[in-house]
Wavefront OBJ file of the C-alpha trace (Angstrom):
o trace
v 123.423 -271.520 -127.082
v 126.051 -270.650 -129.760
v 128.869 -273.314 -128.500
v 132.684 -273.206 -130.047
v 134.306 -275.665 -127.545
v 136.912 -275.381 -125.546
v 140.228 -273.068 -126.629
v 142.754 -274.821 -127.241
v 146.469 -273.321 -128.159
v 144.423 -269.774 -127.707
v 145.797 -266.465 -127.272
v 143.689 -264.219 -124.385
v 143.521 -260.780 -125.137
v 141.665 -257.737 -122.912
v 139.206 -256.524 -125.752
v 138.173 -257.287 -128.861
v 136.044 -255.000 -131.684
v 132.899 -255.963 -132.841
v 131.428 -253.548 -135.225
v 133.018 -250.384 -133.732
v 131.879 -251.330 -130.033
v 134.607 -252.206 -127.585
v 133.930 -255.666 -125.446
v 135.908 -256.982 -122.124
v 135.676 -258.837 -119.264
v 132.741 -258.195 -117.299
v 130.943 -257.193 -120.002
v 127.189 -258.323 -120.144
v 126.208 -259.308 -123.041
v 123.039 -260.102 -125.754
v 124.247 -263.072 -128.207
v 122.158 -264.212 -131.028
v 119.986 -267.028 -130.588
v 119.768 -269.511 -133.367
v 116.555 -269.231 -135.522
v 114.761 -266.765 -133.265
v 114.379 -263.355 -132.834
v 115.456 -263.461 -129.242
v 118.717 -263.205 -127.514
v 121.138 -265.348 -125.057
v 122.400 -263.389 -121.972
v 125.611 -263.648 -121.087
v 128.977 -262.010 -118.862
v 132.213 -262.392 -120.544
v 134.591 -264.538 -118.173
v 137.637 -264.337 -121.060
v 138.217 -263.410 -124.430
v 140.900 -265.370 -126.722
v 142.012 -265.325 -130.119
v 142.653 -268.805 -132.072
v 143.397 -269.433 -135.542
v 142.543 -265.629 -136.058
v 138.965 -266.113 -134.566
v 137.743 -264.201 -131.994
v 136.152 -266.255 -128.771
v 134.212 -265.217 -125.880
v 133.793 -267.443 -122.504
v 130.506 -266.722 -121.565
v 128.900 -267.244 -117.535
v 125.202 -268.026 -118.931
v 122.293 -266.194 -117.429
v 118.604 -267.713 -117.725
v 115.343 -266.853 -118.134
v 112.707 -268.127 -115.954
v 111.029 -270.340 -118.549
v 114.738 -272.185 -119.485
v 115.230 -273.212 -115.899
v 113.611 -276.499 -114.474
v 109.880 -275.725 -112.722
v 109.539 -272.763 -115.457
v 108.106 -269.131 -114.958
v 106.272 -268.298 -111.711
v 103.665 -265.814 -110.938
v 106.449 -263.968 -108.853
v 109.024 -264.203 -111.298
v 109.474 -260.439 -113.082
v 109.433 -259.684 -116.811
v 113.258 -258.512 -116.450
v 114.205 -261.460 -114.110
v 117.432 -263.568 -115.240
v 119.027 -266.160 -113.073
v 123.065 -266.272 -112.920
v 124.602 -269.647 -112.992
v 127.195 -272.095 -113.068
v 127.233 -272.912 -117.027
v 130.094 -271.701 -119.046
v 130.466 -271.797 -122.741
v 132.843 -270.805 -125.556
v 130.572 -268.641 -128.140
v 131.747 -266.919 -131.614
v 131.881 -263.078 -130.982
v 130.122 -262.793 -134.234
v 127.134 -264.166 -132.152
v 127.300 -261.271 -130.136
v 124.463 -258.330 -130.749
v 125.471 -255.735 -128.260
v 125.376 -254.980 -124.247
v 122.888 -254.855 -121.682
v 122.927 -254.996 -118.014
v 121.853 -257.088 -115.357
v 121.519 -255.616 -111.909
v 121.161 -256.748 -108.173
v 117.441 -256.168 -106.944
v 118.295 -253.401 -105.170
v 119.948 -251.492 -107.970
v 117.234 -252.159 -110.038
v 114.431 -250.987 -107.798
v 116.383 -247.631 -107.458
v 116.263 -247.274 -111.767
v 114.464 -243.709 -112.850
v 113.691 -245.694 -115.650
v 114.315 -249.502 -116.656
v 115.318 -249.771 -120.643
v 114.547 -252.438 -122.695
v 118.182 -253.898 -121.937
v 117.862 -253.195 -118.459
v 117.381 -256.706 -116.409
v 118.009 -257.668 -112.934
v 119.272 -261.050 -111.075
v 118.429 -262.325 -107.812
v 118.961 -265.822 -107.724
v 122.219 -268.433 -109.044
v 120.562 -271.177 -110.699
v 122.950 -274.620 -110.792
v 121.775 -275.656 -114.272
v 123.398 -279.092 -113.535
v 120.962 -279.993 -110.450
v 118.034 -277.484 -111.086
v 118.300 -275.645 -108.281
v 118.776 -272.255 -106.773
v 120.532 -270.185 -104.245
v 119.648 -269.076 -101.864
v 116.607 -271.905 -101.784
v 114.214 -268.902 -100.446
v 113.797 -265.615 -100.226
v 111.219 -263.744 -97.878
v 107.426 -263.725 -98.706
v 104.922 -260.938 -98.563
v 101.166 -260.235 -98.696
v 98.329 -262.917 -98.214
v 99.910 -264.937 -100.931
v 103.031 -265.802 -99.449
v 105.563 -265.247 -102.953
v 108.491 -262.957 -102.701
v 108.431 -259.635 -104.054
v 107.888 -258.809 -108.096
v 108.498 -255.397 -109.365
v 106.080 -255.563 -112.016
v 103.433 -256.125 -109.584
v 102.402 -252.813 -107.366
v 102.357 -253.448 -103.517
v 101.306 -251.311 -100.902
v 102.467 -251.269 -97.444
v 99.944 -251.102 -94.411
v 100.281 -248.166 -92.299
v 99.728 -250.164 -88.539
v 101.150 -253.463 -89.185
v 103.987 -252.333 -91.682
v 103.241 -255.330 -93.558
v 103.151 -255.313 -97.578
v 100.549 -256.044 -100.043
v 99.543 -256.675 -103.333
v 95.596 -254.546 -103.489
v 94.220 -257.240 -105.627
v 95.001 -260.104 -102.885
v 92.946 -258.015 -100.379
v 89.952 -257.577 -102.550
v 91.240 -253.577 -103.470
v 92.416 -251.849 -106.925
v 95.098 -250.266 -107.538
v 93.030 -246.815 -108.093
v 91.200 -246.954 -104.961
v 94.824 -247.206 -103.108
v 96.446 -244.667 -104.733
v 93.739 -241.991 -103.514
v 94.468 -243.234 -100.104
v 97.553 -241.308 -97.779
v 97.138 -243.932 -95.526
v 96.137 -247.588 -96.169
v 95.833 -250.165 -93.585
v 95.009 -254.258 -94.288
v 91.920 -256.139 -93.814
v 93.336 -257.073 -90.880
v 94.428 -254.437 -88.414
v 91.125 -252.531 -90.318
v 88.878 -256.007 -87.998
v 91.397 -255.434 -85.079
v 89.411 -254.569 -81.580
v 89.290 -250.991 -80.911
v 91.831 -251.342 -78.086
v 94.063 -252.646 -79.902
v 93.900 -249.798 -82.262
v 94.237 -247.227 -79.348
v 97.208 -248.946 -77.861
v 99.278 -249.547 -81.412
v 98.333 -245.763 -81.843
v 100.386 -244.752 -78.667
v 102.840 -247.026 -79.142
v 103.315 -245.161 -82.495
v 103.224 -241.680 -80.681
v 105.783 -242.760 -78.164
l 1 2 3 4 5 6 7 8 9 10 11 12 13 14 15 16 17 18 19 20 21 22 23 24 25 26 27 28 29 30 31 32 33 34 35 36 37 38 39 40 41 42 43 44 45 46 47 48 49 50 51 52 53 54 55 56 57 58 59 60 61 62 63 64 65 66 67 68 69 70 71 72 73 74 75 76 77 78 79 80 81 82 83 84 85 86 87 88 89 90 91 92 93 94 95 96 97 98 99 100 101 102 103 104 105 106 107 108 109 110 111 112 113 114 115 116 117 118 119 120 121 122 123 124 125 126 127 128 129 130 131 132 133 134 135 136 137 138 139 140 141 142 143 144 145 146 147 148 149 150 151 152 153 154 155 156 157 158 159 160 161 162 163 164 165 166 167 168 169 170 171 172 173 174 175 176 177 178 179 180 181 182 183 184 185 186 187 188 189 190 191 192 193 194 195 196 197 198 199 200 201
């Protein structure tokens, strides 16, 4: 990451002007990643003038594959982690805005853009490790929930799944008004009957 160092005999200020588009605090940002085409994602914590420069304290967010253990199956193509590292970055590095969102505000998206990206984890850079240490688990595979990955949920045990751990496509599911899992599908027929009036009750 683009670091400056610490301001010293700086001069905060509530915005600054980068090519006609207005940054501030809170602001999430894309900031240009040395000899690649890719981008650092960052909030703005402060901005400060020094010497005529313009400075940005960034709150870092990573990517999957920059943390320590890498990218997991589970781990979505818009996934960042928030964390504890701060840095002092150029504003020229900075490209433009984006946004990060919680999980739940990104599941309720009409459509996710390309700068579109959501957070569910803080990731202490300093000790590899994350908060909270788990989150719950679904289908036969036991990994918490991706959003690029279609689940289904069964219709008698309310439990979720992804059709491919169960041995069924995505096609065959979607035809389907209700599905139910391998499972309660090899349950005793008495059981069935009595889930059935519980239901009805």
């Amino acid at each position: 990451r683009a670091v400056m160092g610490r301001a010293a005999m700086s001069e905060e200020v509530a915005r600054v002007v980068i090519g006609g588009d207005v940054f501030q605090v809170n602001d999430t940002v894309l900031v240009k990643a040395p000899g690649s085409s890719d981008h650092y994602i960052g909030r703005i914590v402060s901005l400060a003038v020094e010497e005529d420069l313009a400075k940005a304290r960034l709150c870092w967010y990573y990517r999957p594959q920059e943390t320590r253990g890498g990218r997991k199956r589970f781990h979505g193509v818009k996934e960042l982690f928030a964390s504890d590292h701060y840095d002092w970055v150029s504003v020229n590095t900075i490209d433009g805005k984006c946004r990060v969102y919680s999980m739940r505000e990104y599941q309720r998206l009409e459509a996710v853009s390309e700068d579109d990206f959501y957070a569910r984890f803080l990731y202490r850079s300093s000790r590899g490790e994350f908060r909270p240490e788990a989150v719950p688990v679904f289908c036969v595979c036991s990994e918490p929930y991706n959003p690029d990955r279609l689940m289904v949920e069964c219709a008698r045990c309310d439990d979720w799944f992804h059709p491919e751990c169960v041995g069924e496509t995505a096609a065959k599911v979607a035809k389907l008004k209700y599905w139910t899992c391998p499972e309660c599908r090899e349950a005793p027929a008495e059981d069935a009957r009595a889930h059935d009036v519980d239901d009805a009750s």
